[in-house]
C-alpha positions in Angstrom: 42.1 3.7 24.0 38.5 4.4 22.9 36.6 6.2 25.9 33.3 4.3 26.9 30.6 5.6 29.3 30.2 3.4 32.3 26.8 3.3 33.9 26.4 3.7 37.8 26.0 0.1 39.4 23.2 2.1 42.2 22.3 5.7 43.4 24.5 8.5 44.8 23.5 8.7 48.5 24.7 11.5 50.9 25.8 11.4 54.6 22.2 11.9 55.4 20.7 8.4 53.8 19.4 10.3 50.9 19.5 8.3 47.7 19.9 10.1 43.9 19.6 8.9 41.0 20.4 11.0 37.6 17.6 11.9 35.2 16.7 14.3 32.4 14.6 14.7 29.3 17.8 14.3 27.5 20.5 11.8 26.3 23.4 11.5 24.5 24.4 9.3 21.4 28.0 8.3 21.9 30.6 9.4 19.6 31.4 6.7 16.9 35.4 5.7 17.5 36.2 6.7 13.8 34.5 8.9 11.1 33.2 7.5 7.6 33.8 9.5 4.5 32.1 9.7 1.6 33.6 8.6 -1.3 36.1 10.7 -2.6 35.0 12.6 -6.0 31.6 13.7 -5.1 29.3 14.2 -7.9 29.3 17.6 -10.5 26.1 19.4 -10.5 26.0 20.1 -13.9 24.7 17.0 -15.6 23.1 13.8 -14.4 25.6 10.8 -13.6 25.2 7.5 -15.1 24.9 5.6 -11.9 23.5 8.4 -9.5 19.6 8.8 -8.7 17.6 11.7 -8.9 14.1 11.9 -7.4 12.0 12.8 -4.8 10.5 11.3 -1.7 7.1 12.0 -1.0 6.5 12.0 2.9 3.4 12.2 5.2 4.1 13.9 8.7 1.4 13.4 11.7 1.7 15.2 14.8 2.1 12.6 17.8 2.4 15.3 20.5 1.6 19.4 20.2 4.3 20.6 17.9 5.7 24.2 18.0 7.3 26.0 15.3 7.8 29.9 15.8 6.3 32.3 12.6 7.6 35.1 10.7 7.0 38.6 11.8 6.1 41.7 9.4 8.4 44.0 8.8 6.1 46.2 10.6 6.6 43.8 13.7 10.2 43.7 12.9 10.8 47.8 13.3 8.3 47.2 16.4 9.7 45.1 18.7 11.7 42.2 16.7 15.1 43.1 18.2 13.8 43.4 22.0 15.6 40.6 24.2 12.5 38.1 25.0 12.8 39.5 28.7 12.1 43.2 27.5 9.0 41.9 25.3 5.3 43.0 26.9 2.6 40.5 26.8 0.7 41.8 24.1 4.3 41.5 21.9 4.9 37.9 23.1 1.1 37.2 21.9 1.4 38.7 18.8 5.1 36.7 18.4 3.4 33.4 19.2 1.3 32.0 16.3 2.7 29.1 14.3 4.6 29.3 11.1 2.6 29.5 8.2 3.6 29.9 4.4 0.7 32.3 3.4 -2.3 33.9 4.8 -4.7 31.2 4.5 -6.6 30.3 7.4 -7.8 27.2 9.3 -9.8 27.3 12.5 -9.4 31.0 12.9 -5.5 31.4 12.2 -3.3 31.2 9.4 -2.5 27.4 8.4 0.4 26.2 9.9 3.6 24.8 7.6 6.2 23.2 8.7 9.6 25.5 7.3 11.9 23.3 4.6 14.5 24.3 6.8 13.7 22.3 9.9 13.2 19.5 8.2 16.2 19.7 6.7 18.0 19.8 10.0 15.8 17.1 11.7 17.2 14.9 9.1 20.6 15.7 8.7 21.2 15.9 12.2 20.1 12.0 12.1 22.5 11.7 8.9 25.3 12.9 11.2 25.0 10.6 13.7 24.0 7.1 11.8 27.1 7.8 9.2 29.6 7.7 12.0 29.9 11.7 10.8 33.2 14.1 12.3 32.0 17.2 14.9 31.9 20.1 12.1 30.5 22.6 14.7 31.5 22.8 17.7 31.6 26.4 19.2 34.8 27.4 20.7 32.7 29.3 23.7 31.8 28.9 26.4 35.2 28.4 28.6 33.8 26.2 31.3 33.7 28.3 34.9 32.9 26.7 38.3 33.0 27.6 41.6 33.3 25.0 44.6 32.7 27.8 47.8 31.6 24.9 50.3 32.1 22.0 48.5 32.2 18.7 50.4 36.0 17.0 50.5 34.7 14.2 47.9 34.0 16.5 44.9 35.9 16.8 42.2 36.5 20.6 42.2 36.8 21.1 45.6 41.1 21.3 45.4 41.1 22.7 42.4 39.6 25.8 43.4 41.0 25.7 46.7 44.3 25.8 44.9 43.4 29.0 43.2 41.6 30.8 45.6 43.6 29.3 48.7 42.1 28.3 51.9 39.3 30.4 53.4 40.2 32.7 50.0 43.4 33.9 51.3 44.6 34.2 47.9 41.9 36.8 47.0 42.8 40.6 46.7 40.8 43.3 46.5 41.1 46.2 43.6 40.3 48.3 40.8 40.3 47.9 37.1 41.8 50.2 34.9 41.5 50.3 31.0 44.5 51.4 28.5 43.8 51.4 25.0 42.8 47.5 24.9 44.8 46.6 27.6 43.8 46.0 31.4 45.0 46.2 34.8 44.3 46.1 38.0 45.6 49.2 40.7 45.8 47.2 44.2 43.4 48.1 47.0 44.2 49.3 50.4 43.9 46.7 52.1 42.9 46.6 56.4 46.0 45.7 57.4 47.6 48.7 56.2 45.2 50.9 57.9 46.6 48.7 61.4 43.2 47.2 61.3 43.0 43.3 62.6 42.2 41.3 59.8 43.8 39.3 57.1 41.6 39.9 54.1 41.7 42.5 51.3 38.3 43.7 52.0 36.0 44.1 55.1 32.9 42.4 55.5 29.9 44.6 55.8 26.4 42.6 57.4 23.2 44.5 55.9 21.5 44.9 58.7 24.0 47.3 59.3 23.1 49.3 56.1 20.5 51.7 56.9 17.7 52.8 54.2 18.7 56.6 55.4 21.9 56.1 55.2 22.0 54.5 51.8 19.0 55.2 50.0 20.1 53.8 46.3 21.0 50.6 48.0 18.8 47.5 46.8 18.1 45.2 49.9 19.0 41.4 48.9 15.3 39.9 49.6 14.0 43.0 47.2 12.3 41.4 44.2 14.3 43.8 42.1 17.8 43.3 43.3 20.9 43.3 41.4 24.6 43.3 42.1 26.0 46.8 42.8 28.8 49.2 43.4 28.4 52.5 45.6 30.9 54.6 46.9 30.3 55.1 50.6 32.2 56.7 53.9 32.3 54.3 56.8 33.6 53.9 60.6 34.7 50.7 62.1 35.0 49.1 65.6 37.7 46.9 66.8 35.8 44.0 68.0 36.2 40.8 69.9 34.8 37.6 69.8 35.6 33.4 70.3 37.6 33.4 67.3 39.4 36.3 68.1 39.8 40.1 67.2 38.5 41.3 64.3 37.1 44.4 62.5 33.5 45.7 62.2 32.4 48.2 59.9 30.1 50.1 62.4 28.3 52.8 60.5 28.5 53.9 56.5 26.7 55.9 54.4 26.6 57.5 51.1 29.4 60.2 50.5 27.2 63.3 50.1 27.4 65.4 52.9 28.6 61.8 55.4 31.5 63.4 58.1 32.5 59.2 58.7 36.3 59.1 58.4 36.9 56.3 55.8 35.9 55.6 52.1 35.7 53.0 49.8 33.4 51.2 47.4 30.6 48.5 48.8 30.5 45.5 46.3 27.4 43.6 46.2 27.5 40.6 44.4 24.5 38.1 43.9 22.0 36.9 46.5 22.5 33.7 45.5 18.5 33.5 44.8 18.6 33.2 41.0 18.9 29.7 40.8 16.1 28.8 43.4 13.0 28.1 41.7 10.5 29.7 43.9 12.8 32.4 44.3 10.7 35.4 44.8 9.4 33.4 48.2 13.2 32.8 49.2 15.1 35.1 51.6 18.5 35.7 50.3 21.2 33.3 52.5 23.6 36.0 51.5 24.0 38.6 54.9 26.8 40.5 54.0 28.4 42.3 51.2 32.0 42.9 50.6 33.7 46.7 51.5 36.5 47.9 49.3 39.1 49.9 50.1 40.1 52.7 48.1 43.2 52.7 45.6 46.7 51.8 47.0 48.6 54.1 44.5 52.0 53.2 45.8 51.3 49.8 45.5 52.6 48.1 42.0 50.1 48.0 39.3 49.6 44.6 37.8 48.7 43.5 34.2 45.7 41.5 33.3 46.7 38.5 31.5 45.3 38.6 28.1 44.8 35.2 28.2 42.7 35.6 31.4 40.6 38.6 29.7 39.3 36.1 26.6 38.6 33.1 29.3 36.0 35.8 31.3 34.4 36.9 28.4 33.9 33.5 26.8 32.7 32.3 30.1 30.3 34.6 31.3 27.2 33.2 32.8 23.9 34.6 31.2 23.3 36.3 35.1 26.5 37.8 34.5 25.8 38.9 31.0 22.4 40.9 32.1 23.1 41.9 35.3 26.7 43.5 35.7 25.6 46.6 34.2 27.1 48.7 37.3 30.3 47.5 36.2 30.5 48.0 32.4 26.9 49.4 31.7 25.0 48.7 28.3 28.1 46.7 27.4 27.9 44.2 30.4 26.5 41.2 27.5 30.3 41.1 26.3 32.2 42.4 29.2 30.5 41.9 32.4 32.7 43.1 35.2 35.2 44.8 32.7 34.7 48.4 33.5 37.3 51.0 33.6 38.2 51.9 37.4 35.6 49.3 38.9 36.2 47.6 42.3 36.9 43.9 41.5 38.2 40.9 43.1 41.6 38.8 42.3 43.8 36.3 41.9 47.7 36.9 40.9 50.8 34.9 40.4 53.5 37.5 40.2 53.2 41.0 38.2 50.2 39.2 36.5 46.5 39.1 37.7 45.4 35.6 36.0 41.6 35.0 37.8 39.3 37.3 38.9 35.5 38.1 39.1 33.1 40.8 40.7 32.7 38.9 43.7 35.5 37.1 46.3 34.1 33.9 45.3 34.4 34.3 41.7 33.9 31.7 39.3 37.0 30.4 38.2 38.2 28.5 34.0 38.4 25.6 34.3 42.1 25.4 33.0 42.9 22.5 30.3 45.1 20.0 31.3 48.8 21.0 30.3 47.6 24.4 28.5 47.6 27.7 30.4 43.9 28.4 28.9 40.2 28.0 29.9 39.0 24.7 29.0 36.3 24.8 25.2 34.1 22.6 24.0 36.2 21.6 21.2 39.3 19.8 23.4 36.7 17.5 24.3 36.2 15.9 21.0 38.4 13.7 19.6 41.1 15.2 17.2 40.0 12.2 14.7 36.4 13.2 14.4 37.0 17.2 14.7 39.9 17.6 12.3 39.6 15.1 9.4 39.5 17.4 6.3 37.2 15.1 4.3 33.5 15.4 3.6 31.7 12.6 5.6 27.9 11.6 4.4 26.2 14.5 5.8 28.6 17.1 4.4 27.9 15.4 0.4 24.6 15.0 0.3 23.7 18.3 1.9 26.5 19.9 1.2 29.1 22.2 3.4 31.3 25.8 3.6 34.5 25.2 6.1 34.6 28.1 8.7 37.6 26.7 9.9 40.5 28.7 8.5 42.9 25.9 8.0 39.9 24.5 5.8 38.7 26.0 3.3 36.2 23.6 0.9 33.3 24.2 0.4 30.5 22.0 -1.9 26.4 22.9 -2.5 24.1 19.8 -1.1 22.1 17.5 -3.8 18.5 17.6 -1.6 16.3 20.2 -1.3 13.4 20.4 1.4 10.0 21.9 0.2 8.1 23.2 3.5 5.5 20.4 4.9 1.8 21.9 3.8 -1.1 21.4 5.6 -3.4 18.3 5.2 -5.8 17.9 8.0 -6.2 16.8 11.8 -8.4 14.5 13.1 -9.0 16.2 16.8 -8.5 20.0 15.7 -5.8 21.9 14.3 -5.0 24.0 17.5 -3.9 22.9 21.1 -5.9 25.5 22.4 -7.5 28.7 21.0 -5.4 31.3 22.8 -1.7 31.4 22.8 -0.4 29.6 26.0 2.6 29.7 28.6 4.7 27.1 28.4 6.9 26.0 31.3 9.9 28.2 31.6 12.8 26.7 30.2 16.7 27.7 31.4 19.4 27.3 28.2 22.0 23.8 28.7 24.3 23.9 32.0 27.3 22.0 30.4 28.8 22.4 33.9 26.7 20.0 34.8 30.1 17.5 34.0 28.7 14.3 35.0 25.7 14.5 32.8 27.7 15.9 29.8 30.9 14.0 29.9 32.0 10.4 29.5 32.5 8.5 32.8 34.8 5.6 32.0 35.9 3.4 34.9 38.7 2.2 33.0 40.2 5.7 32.6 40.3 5.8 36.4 36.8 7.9 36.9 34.4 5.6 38.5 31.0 7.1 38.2 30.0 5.7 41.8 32.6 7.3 43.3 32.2 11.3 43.2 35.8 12.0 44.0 37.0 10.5 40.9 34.7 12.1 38.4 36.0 13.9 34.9 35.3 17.3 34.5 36.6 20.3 32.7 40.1 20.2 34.1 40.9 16.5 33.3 43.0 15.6 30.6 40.9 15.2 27.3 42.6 11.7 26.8 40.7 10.4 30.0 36.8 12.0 29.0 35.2 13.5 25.9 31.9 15.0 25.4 29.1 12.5 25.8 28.1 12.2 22.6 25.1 14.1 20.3 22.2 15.5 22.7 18.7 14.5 22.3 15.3 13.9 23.7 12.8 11.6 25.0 9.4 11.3 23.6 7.3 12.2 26.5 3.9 10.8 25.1 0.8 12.6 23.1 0.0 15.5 26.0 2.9 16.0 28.0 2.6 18.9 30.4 4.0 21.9 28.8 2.1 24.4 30.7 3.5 27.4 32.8 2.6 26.5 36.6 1.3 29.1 38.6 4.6 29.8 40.6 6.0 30.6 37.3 3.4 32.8 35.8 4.4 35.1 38.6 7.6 35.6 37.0 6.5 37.4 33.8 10.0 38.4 32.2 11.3 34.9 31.9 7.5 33.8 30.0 6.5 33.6 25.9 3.8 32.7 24.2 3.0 29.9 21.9 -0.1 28.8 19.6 1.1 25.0 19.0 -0.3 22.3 16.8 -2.6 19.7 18.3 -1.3 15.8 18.0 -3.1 14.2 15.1 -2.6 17.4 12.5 -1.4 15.9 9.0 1.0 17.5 7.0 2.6 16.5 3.8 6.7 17.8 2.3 8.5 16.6 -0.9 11.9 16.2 -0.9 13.9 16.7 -3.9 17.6 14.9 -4.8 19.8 14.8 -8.0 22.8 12.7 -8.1 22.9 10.4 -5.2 25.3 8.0 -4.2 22.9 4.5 -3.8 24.2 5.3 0.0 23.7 8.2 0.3 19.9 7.9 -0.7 20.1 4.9 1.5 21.5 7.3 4.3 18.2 9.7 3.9 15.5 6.8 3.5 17.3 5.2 6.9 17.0 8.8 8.3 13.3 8.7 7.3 11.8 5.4 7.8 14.0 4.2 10.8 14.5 0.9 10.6 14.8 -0.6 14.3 12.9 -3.5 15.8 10.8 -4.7 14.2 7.5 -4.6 16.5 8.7 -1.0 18.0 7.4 2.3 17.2 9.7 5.4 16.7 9.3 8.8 16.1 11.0 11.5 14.9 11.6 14.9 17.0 11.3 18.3 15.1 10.1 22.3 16.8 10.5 24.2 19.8 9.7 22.7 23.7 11.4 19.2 23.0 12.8 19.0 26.7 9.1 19.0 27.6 7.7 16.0 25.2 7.0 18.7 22.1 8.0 17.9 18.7 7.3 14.1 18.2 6.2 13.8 14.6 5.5 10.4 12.7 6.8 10.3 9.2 5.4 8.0 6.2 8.1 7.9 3.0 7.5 7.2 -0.3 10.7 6.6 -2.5 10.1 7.7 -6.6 13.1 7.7 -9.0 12.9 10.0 -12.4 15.0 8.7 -14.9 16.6 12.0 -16.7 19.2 10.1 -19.4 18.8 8.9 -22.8 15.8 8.6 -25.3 14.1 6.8 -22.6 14.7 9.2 -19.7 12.7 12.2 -19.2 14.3 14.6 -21.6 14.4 12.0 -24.4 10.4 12.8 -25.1 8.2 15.5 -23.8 5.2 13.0 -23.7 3.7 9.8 -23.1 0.5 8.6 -23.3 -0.8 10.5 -20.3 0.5 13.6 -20.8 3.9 14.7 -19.3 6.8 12.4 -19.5 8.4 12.1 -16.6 9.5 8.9 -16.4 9.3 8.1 -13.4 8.4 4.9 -10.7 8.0 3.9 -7.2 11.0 2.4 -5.7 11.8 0.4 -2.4 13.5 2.5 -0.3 14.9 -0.6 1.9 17.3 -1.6 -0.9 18.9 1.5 -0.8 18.9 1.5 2.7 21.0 -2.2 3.3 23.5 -0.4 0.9 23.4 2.7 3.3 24.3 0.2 6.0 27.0 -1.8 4.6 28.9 1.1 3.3 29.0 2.6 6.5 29.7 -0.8 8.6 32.2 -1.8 6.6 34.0 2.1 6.5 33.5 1.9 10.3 35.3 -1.4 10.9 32.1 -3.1 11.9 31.6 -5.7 9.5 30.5 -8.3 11.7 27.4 -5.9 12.2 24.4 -8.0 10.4 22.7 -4.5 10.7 23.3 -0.6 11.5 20.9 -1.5 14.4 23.1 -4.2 16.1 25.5 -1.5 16.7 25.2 -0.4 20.2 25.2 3.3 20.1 22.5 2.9 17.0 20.8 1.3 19.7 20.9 3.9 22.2 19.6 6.5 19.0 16.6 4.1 18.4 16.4 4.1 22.3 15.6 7.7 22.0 13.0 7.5 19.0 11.4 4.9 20.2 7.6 6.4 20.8 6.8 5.5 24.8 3.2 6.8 26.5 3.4 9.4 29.2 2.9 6.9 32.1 4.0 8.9 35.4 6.6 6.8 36.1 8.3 7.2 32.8 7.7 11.2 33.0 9.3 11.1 36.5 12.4 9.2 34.6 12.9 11.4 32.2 11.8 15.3 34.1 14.8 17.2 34.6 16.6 17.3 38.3 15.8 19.9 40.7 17.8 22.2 43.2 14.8 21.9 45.8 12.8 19.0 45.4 9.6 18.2 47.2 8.8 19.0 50.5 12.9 18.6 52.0 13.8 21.1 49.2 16.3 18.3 48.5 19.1 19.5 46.1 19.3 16.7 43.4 22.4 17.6 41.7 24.5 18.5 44.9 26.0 14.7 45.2 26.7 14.4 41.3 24.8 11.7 40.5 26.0 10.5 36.9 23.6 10.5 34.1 23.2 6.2 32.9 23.5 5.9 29.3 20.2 5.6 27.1 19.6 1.8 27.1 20.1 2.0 30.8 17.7 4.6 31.5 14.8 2.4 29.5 16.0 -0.5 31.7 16.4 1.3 35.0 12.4 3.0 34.1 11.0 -0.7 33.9 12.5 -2.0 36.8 12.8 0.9 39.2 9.7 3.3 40.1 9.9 7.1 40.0 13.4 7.4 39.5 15.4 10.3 41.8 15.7 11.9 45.3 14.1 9.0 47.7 
């Protein structure tokens, strides 16, 4: 049964009356149910074919919004500073990063002139090529493993049993130990635990408040409202009370302090995991809600030591969150990017089944794989696409005319394309070359949160997950038969002068800023692109990719450059088709002149015609014959949704702005009910009949 994403019939609302609705500056294009190959036989490089074409396309590009495209740096600037993380980069680095890309040393308006690389264009339009040729999912990386953690989920979400099932209630299942490394093996020597000591308590660790931790008495300690703080590990000496309370007995530590020269009677490690800050977006203003950190007990060495399972070693690593990857360094040090809490003989936190430790993190509530539905692995990217469009060994449409090399090691073809992208020169602007005359801070941009499941996956009623009902969503750990991937990711044209500018809350945050010297709208640029041999489809396929054939009355626009999530990149492209003829007396090669001078026999073309041969081809492959046009098809539909050029009216910015975790003045979190995202042609319905979509 093919998968179909069903829309939500109204917003999410919580127990408080609060109404959601799903946005972002993204969509997806569904998957197409089957792929379409090329025609088998694809065509020798080594001489021209009878019936193939060979040519060149001649194409205009016009800026519609600013347009960003990162330049070269010296080799000077390399040695400098070109393999510093953007985080470690000063501001006069990230200024002397930012201008635009440019092809020589030419200047306009006071900086080099820009060029658009061969290279992005050449992915602009494939990655169009892909989708309108109903192409198979060549890449999709095998990381990350999906992780989530559902601490105080409400009883409705999805992931709140699952991880109550690992974890166990109130994290009963949790254990508290140390790591220990041999050869490339790990394992994990048991804690102490309380009770052993005859202290009251069920956990594996004691709880230790901070206002207990004295600056004196630990003075390497970061405090969790410091500006600077980052999880930690010290070894400290401690006392404890036996208190009581309405809940009971319980232990308190009541005194600890660094080791040095401390006459308290017990030791251990204090843990300190995040301050659960990093994802606020004003979070230098926030106190911590964190209070207390966790206190380890030393080594049990009579206790059995227990193997990591291997499996559960490549799940972590593949899953680690970018937090993870730059802060654990008091775990595993200048190798915490690969191995984050993997350090030999550091205090973590656990989950076993038997003799084998299969979860675990650096904090009790550790993020947890989401395990695959009948596997006993972490949950990839690639078990959500369907085996038919990820596995088939043939070349689809994409793959001949640009050609391919399998990294797969069951496949091992490999074919050069037949088109070749010259960079887009400079031509002129008719309101300045420059956005502005200084490089400028654009917003700060986080990388893609695929755990956001009921944006990136397919919510289909039908397979039993109703997208109005948050208890039956699909996420990582449901079957891949029932959900798949949503589709190919892109975004909306935000109009000519989006905002794209840092605001002053985030200037404050320096490390997480660049520097850009983008393209005004309105700046002209002009590219040839060469082919040899071409299918009549599969020239078709690249004049459909260029002109964009959709309604005819509608405007679209192509998207190419850096800062799309924030309306960059929208670029207006004007084709011209020529055909050389290279065979026979009357071809070019037959003469080495005509009347003019040069013979290069060659004429303007219609690029349509090539284009309805494009379209049938791929209709009829795809089982779609009763398709009058590629743009009847429904998910073609949602694609042409996409490009379709819209002005930056507020309401339609407010549409199509990404969610927040504290929104106006409630500091409502927008993603905390799950709100699914609607498909494409239901977000440009939903924009003209709703206002100012989101958190009401």
């Amino acid at each position: 049964m093919a998968l179909t994403q069903s829309n939500p019939s109204g917003p999410r609302r919580d127990r408080k009356g609060e109404t959601f609705w799903a946005r972002a500056p993204y969509n997806f294009i569904p998957l197409p149910e089957r792929m379409v190959a090329a025609q088998e036989d694809l065509p020798d490089h080594d001489s021209y074919g009878e019936t193939l074409l060979t040519g060149r396309i001649e194409c205009g590009v016009e800026t519609c919004s600013p347009v960003y495209i990162r330049g070269m740096l010296t080799p000077d600037e390399f040695r400098e500073f070109g393999e510093k993380g953007p985080d470690q980069l000063s501001t006069e680095e990230k200024e002397r990063r930012a201008p635009f890309y440019a092809a020589d040393k030419t200047q306009v308006e006071g900086r080099e002139r820009p060029a658009i690389p061969g290279s992005s264009l050449r992915g602009m339009v494939r990655n169009l090529i892909e989708i309108i040729g109903f192409g198979r999912m060549r890449w999709v990386g095998k990381e990350p493993t999906f992780t989530y953690r559902a601490v105080a989920a409400p009883r409705e979400d999805p992931l709140r049993d699952p991880y109550r099932q690992v974890i166990g209630d109130f994290g009963r299942n949790v254990r508290a130990g140390y790591l220990v490394q041999r050869g490339k093996d790990w394992f994990v020597q048991p804690a102490i635990s309380p009770s052993q000591k005859g202290w009251t308590g069920n956990e594996a660790y004691l709880k230790v408040k901070e206002s207990t931790i004295k600056g004196q008495d630990l003075p390497q300690y970061i405090r969790l409202d410091d500006p600077s703080y980052r999880p930690q590990i010290h070894p400290v000496k401690f006392d404890i009370d036996q208190r009581h309370s309405q809940r009971g007995s319980y232990t308190a530590v009541r005194q600890l302090s660094a080791p040095e020269r401390s006459r308290l009677p017990h030791e251990g490690f204090l843990v300190c995991s995040g301050n659960m800050k990093e994802a606020s977006k004003d979070s230098r203003d926030q106190r911590s809600p964190r209070k207390s950190h966790a206190l380890v007990l030393l080594p049990d060495e009579k206790a059995r030591t227990l193997t990591v399972r291997p499996q559960a070693i490549e799940d972590y690593k593949a899953g680690l969150t970018p937090y993870q990857r730059e802060m654990l360094t008091d775990w595993s040090g200048d190798r915490c990017a690969d191995m984050g809490c993997l350090g030999d003989l550091k205090p973590i936190f656990y989950v076993a089944k038997g003799s084998e430790v299969v979860y675990f993190g650096h904090s009790p509530n550790f993020r947890i794989p989401a395990q695959l539905a009948g596997e006993d692995r972490a949950a990839t990217p690639p078990d959500f696409v369907p085996a038919v469009l990820r596995n088939d060994p043939r070349p689809d449409l994409a793959d001949a005319i640009f050609g391919w090399v399998d990294d797969d090691e069951a496949l091992t073809q490999q074919r050069a394309g037949r088109v070749f992208f010259e960079d887009a020169r400079f031509v002129g602007s008719s309101n300045g070359v420059w956005l502005k005359k200084d490089p400028i801070t654009p917003h700060t941009l986080s990388g893609p949160k695929p755990t956001t499941f009921q944006h990136y996956l397919v919510q289909d009623r039908k397979a039993g997950h109703d997208p109005d009902r948050k208890e039956t969503l699909a996420h990582y750990g449901t079957a891949p038969s029932e959900t798949q991937i949503r589709g190919h990711k892109l975004y909306w044209h935000r109009g000519a002068a989006p905002d794209i500018e840092a605001s002053p809350k985030e200037r404050e945050h320096e490390r997480q800023l660049t520097r850009i010297v983008p393209v005004n709208a309105g700046v002209r640029f002009s590219f040839t692109l060469h082919f040899e041999n071409l299918r009549p489809e599969e020239l078709g396929a690249l004049w459909w990719a260029l002109s964009l054939p959709g309604e005819a009355g509608k405007t679209y626009r192509h998207k190419l450059g850096m800062g799309k999530p924030l309306g960059m990149g929208a670029v207006a492209l004007t084709p011209q088709l020529i055909l050389s003829e290279r065979r026979g007396q009357e071809g070019r090669y037959g003469q080495l002149f005509d009347e003019d001078g040069w013979r290069l026999a060659e004429q303007p073309v219609d690029g349509a015609t090539y284009a309805r041969q494009f379209e049938s081809f791929v209709l009829e492959a795809a089982g779609l014959p009763g398709a009058g046009r590629l743009a009847d098809v429904q998910r073609i539909q949602m694609l042409l949704a996409m490009l379709e050029w819209r002005d930056g009216s507020d309401d339609w910015l407010r549409a199509t702005s990404y969610m927040e975790i504290e929104a106006g003045t409630r500091k409502l979190n927008e993603y905390k009910e799950r709100p699914v995202l609607p498909d494409p042609l239901a977000v440009v319905q939903q924009s003209a009949t709703r206002r100012t979509p989101g958190a009401t």
